[in-house]
C-alpha positions in Angstrom: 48.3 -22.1 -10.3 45.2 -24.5 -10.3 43.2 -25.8 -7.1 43.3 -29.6 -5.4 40.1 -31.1 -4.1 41.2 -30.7 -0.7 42.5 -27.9 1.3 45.5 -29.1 3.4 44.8 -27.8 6.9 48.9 -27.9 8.3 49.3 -25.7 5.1 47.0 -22.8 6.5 48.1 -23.7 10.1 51.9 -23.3 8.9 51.2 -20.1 7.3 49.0 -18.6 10.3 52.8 -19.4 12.3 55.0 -18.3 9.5 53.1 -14.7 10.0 53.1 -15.4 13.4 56.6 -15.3 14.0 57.7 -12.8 11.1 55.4 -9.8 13.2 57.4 -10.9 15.9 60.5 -10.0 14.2 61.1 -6.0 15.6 62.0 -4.9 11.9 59.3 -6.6 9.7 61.4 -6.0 6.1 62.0 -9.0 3.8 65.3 -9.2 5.3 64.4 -10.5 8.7 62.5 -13.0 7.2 65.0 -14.7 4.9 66.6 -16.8 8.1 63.2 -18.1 9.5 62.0 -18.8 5.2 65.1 -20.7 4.6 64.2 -23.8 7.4 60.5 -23.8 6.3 60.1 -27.5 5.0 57.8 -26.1 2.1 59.0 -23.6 -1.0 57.9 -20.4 0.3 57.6 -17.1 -2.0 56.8 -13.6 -0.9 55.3 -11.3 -3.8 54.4 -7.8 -3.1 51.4 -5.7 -4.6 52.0 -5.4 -8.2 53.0 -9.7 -8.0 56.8 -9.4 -8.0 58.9 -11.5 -5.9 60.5 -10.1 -3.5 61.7 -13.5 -1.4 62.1 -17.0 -2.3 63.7 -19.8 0.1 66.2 -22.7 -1.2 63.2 -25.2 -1.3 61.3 -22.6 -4.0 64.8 -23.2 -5.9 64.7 -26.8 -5.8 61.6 -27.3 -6.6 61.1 -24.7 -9.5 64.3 -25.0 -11.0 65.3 -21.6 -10.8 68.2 -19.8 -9.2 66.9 -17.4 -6.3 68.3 -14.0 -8.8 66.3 -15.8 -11.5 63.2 -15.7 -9.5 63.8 -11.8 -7.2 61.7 -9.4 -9.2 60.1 -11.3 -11.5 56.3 -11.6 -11.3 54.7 -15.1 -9.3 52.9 -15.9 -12.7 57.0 -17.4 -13.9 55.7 -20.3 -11.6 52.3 -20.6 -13.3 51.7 -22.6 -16.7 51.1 -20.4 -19.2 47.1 -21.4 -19.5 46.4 -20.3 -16.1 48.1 -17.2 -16.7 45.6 -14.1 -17.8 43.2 -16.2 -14.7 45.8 -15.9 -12.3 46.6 -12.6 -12.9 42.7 -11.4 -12.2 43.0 -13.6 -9.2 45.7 -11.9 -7.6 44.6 -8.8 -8.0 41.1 -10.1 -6.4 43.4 -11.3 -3.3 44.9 -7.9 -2.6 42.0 -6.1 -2.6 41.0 -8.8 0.1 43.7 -10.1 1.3 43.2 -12.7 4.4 44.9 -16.3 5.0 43.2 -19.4 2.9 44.0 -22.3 0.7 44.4 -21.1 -2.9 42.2 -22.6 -5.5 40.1 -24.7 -2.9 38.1 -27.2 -4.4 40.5 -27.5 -7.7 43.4 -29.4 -9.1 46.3 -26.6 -8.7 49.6 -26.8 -10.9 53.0 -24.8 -11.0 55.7 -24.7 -14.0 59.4 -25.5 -13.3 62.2 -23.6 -15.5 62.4 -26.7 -17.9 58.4 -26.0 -18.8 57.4 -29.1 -17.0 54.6 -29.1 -14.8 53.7 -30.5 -10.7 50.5 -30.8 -9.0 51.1 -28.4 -5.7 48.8 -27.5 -2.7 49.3 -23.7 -1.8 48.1 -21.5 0.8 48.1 -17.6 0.8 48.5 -15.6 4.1 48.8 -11.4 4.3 51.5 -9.8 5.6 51.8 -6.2 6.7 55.1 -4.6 6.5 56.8 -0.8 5.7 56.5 -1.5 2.4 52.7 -2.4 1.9 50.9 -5.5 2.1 53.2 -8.8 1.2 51.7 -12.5 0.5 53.2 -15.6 1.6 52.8 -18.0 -0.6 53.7 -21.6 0.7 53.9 -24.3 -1.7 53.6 -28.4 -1.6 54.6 -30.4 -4.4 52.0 -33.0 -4.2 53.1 -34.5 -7.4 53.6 -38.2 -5.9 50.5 -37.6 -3.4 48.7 -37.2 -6.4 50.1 -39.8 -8.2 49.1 -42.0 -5.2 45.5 -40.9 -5.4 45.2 -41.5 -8.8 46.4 -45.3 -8.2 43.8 -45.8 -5.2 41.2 -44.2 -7.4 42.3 -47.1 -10.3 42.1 -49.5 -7.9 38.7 -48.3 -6.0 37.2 -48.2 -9.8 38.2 -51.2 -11.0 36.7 -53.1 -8.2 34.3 -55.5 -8.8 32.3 -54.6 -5.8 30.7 -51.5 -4.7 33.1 -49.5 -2.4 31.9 -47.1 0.2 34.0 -45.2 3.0 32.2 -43.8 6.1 33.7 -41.5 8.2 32.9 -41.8 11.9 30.0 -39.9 12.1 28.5 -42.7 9.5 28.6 -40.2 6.4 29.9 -41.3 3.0 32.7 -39.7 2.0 34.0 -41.9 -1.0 31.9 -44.1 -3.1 33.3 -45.7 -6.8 31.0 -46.0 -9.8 30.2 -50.0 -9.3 28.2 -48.5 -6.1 26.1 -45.8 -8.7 25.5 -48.7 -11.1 24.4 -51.2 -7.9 22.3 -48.4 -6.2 21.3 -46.1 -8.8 22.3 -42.8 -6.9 24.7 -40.8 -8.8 28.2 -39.9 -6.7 27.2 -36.4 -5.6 24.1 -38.1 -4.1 25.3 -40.2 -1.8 28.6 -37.8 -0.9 28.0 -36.6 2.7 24.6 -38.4 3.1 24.4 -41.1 6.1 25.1 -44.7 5.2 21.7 -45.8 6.3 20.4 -44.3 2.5 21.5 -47.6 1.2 19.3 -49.7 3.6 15.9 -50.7 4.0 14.0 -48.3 6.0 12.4 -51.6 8.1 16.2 -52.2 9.0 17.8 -48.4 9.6 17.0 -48.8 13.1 18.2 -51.6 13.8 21.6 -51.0 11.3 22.4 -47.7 13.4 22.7 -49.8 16.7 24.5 -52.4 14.9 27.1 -49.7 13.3 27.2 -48.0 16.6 28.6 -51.6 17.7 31.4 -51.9 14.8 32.5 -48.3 15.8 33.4 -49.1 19.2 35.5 -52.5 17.9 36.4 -51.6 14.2 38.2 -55.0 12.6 37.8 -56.7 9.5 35.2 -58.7 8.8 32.1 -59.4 7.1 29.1 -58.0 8.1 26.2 -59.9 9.9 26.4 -63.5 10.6 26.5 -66.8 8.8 23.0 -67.1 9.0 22.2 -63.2 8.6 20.3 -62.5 5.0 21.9 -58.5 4.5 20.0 -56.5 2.1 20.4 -53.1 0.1 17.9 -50.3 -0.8 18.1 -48.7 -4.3 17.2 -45.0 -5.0 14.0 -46.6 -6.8 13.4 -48.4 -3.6 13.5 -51.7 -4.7 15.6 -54.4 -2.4 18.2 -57.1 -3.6 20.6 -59.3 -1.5 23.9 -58.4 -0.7 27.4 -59.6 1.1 29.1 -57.0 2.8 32.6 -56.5 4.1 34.2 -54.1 6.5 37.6 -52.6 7.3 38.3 -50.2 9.5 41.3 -47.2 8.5 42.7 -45.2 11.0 43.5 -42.1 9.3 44.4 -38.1 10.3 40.8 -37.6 10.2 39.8 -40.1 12.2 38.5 -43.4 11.8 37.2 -44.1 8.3 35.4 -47.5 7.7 35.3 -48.7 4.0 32.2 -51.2 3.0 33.0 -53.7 0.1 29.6 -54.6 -0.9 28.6 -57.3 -3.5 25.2 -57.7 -5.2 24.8 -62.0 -4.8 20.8 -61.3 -7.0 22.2 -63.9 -9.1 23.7 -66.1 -6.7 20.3 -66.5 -4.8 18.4 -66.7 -7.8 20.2 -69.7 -8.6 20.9 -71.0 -5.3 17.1 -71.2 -5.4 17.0 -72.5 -8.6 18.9 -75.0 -7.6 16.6 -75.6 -4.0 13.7 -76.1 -6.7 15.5 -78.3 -8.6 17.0 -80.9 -5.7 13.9 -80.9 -4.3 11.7 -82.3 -7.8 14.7 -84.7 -7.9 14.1 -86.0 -4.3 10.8 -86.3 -5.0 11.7 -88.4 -8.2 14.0 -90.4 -6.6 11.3 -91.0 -3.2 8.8 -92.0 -6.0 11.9 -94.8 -7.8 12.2 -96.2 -4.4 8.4 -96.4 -3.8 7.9 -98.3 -7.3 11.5 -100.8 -7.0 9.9 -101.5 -3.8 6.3 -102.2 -4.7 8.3 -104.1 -7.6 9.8 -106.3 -5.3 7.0 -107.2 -3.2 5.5 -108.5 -6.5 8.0 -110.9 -7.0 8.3 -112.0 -3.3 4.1 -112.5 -4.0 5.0 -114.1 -6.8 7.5 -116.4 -4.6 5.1 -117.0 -2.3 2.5 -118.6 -4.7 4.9 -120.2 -6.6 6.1 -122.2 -2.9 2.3 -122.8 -2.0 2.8 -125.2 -4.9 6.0 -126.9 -4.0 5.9 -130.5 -1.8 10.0 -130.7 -2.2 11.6 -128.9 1.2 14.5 -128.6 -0.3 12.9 -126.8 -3.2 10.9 -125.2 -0.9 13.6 -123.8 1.1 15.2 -122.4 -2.1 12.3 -120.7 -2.4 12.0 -119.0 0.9 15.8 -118.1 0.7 15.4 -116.1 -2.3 11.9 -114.7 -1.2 14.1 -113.4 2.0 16.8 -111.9 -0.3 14.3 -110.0 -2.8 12.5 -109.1 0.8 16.0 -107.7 2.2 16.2 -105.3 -1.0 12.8 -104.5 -1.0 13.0 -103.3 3.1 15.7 -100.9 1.9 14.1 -99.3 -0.8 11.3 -98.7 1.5 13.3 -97.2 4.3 15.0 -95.0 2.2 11.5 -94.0 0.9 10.6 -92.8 4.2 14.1 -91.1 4.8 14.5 -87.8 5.0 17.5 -87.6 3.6 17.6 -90.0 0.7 21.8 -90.0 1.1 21.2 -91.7 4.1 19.3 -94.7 6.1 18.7 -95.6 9.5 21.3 -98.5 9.1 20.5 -99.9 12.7 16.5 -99.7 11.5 17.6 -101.5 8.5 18.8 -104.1 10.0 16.7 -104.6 12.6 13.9 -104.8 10.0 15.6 -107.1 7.8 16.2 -109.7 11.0 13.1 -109.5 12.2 11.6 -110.4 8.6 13.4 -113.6 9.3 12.9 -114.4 12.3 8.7 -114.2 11.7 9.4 -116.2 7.6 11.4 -119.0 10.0 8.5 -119.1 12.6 11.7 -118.4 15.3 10.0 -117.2 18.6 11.6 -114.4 20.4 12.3 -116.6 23.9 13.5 -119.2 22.1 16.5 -117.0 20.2 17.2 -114.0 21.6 18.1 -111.4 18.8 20.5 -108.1 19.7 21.1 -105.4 16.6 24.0 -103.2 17.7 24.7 -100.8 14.9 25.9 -97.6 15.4 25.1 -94.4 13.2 27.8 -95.4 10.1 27.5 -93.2 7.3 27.1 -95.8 3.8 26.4 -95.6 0.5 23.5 -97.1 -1.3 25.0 -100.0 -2.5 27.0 -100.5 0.5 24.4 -100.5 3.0 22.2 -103.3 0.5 25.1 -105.4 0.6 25.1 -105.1 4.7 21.7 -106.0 4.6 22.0 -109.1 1.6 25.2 -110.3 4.0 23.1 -109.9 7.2 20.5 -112.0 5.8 22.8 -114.9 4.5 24.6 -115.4 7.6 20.9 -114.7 9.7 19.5 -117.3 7.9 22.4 -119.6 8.3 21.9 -119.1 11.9 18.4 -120.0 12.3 18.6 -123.2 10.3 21.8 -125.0 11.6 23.3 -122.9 14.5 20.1 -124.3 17.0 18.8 -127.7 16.1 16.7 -129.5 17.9 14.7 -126.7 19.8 17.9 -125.1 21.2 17.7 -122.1 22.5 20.4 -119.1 22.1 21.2 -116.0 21.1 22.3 -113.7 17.5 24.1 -110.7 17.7 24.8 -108.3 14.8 27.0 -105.0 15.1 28.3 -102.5 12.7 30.8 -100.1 14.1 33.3 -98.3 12.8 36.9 -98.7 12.7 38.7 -95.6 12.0 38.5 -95.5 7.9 37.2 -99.1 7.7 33.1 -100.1 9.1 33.1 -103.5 10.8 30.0 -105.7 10.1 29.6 -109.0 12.9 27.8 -111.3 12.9 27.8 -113.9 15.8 25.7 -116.8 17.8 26.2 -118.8 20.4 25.0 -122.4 18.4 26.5 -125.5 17.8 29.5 -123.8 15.6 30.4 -123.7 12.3 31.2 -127.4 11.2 35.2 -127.9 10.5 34.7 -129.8 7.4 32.9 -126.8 5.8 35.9 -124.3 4.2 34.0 -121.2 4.6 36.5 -119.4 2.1 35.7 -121.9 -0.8 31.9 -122.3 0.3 29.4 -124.6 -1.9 26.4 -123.2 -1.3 24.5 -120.5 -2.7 24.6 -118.3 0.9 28.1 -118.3 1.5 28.7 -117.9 -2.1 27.0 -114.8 -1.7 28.8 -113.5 1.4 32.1 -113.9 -0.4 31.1 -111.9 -3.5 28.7 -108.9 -1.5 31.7 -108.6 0.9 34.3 -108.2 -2.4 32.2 -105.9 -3.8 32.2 -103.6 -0.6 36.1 -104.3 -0.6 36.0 -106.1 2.6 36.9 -109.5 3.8 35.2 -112.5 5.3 37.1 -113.9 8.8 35.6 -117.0 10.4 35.7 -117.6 14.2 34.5 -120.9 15.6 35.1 -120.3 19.5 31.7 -120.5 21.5 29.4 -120.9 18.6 30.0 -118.8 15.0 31.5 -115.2 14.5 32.0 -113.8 11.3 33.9 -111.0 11.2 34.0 -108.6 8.0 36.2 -105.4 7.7 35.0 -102.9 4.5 36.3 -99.6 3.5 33.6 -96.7 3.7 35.1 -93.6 2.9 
């Protein structure tokens, strides 16, 4: 019968018992062993010198297929496949001539043959016994058939993994490795098979990796392995490095605490993640350099403005003028601020703002003791467009503020807060002037300002509400996601 890759140490133990007990027994004949044979929980058979069976139990029977007069006096090879016969023959005679109480077969794949010619995977361990009529072996046989079967699954499984899989046993050896972890390492399987884990890492890090290991030992759970912001990395046998994301679980098994290692070669990963790194960052760059030249654009035409109202008499022209010099300004302070952003998602909205007010206040020659100014804005999150159309909206209703909300040298105050609202960002814009005249319908506005307001607030899906208690408060409600 043919040898499994592992020796099954209760198989030995149960023999070393069985004998044991049987010298115990004051006649030692096959006789007085039948009773303690038949509650064995393994198919035990008892062949004397020349191989003949002289006992088998009612497990041998079930198992083999054979009635127990079938099997008395026939020789043990019945039980073998015929291709292991002539072999087993020679090894039997080798046992006799030594005989002493081991695994059979260790370190192969060990088969018996039932009546019907159909074959089981078994486990089977040999023990001497001396009785009146010579030396007897006790043969004790496990059908392993379904362990086996078992195996073979996990084995399918642990091969077909993507990852590399490697179980260490608590002392930090290997013990099982699949081929994904040859092909990832370069070691073949019999060279990392009883060598220490710490083969597969850096020698900078071994030192470190033992303490850390140590650590998992005394608290084995699953989980990966280092931090979120711990870089891991693997050693080949050529002892080059690469990258790697490793996971452990712990298995608590007869031989103590095994820990398997699911470990993933991420080469590719980080070679694009930094691909992609490079690539972000020559698009910021592009996109700092857009902003620089729409900026630098925009100050042209506000130049451009400005010596085009050096030649205008008309203050009504002329105040057309310096509106839309403040407007093209309002775009241009943007672009610029998000120039000097860091992150080009994202502006200072409060700086914004406060820039954009203060432009006025100097183009309308407004002192600061004269109209106080207050810029409340907290840190909102906007988009591009949003945030210019806070910043175009500010400036109309600013502007509005300065020329008709103080006339006369009156002195006052403008506020302007952004907040937001749960899902919504408020935008107000208050001052405590003469008010908002009641003839003017600020929701079907004439001029070009108000116009404006109304169409920049639409466009940011908001909504324009007028309040006309102690001076002017609009009040407009937007979605920002």
């Amino acid at each position: 019968m043919a040898p499994s890759r592992r020796s099954d140490p209760w198989l030995a133990a149960h023999a070393s018992r069985a004998v044991t007990l049987v010298e115990s027994i004051t006649v030692p004949s096959p006789i007085a062993l039948q009773g303690f044979l038949e509650a064995a929980p393994d198919a035990i058979v008892v062949a004397d010198p020349s191989g003949r069976i002289v006992i088998a139990n009612a497990l041998t029977e079930r198992m083999f297929g054979y009635s127990r007069d079938e099997l008395i006096g026939q020789r043990i090879e019945l039980l073998v496949p015929e291709r292991y016969r002539d072999v087993h023959i020679a090894h039997r005679s080798g046992y006799f001539r030594e005989p002493r109480t081991r695994p059979m077969g260790e370190g192969r794949a060990l088969f018996g043959r039932r009546k019907d010619g159909t074959e089981l995977a078994v486990e089977i361990s040999l023990s001497p016994l001396e009785t009146d009529r010579g030396t007897l072996v006790i043969s004790i046989i496990r059908d392993t058939t379904h362990r086996r079967q078992a195996e073979a699954k996990f084995r399918g499984l642990l091969e077909s993994a993507p990852d590399g899989i490697v179980v260490v046993d608590g002392a930090a050896r290997i013990t099982i490795v699949n081929t994904q972890t040859e092909r990832i390492f370069g070691y073949a399987r019999d060279e990392l098979i009883g060598n220490s884990i710490e083969i597969l890492v850096p020698e900078g890090y071994r030192t470190v990796h033992v303490a850390h290991r140590n650590g998992y030992l005394q608290n084995p759970k699953t989980r990966p392995m280092g931090g979120a912001s711990t870089s891991l990395t693997g050693r080949k046998k050529d002892g080059t490095e690469f990258p790697v994301e490793i996971s452990l679980s712990p298995m608590h098994t007869d031989e103590g605490l095994l820990v398997t290692a699911a470990i993933r070669d991420i080469s590719e990963r980080k070679l694009a993640e930094t691909r992609l790194r490079t690539s972000l960052k020559e698009k910021e760059v592009l996109l700092k350099e857009v902003h620089h030249r729409v900026k630098n654009n925009l100050q042209i035409v506000s130049s451009m403005l400005n010596l085009q109202m050096d030649q205008i008499e008309d203050p009504k022209a002329l105040g057309l003028f310096r509106e839309s010099q403040a407007r093209v300004r309002s775009i241009a302070l943007f672009h610029e601020k998000l120039y000097q952003s860091k992150d080009l998602a994202h502006v200072d909205i409060a700086e914004y703002l406060r820039a954009v007010t203060t432009s006025l206040f100097a183009s309308y020659g407004v002192e600061p003791q004269d109209i106080a100014l207050s810029i409340d804005a907290e840190d909102v999150q906007l988009a591009v467009d949003a945030a210019i159309s806070c910043g175009l909206i500010v400036n109309e209703l600013v502007s509005n503020a300065l020329k008709h909300a103080f006339p006369r040298g009156r002195k006052g105050s403008i506020e302007v807060t952004l907040r937001r609202d749960g899902r919504r960002v408020v935008l107000e814009v208050r001052d405590d002037g003469v008010g908002f005249p009641e003839a003017v319908d600020f929701r079907n506005p004439t001029t070009l300002g108000l116009r404006l307001v109304s169409i920049l607030a639409e466009q940011i899906r908001g909504t324009v509400d007028l309040e006309r208690r102690d001076g002017t408060r609009f009040h407009i409600p937007f979605e920002a996601p």
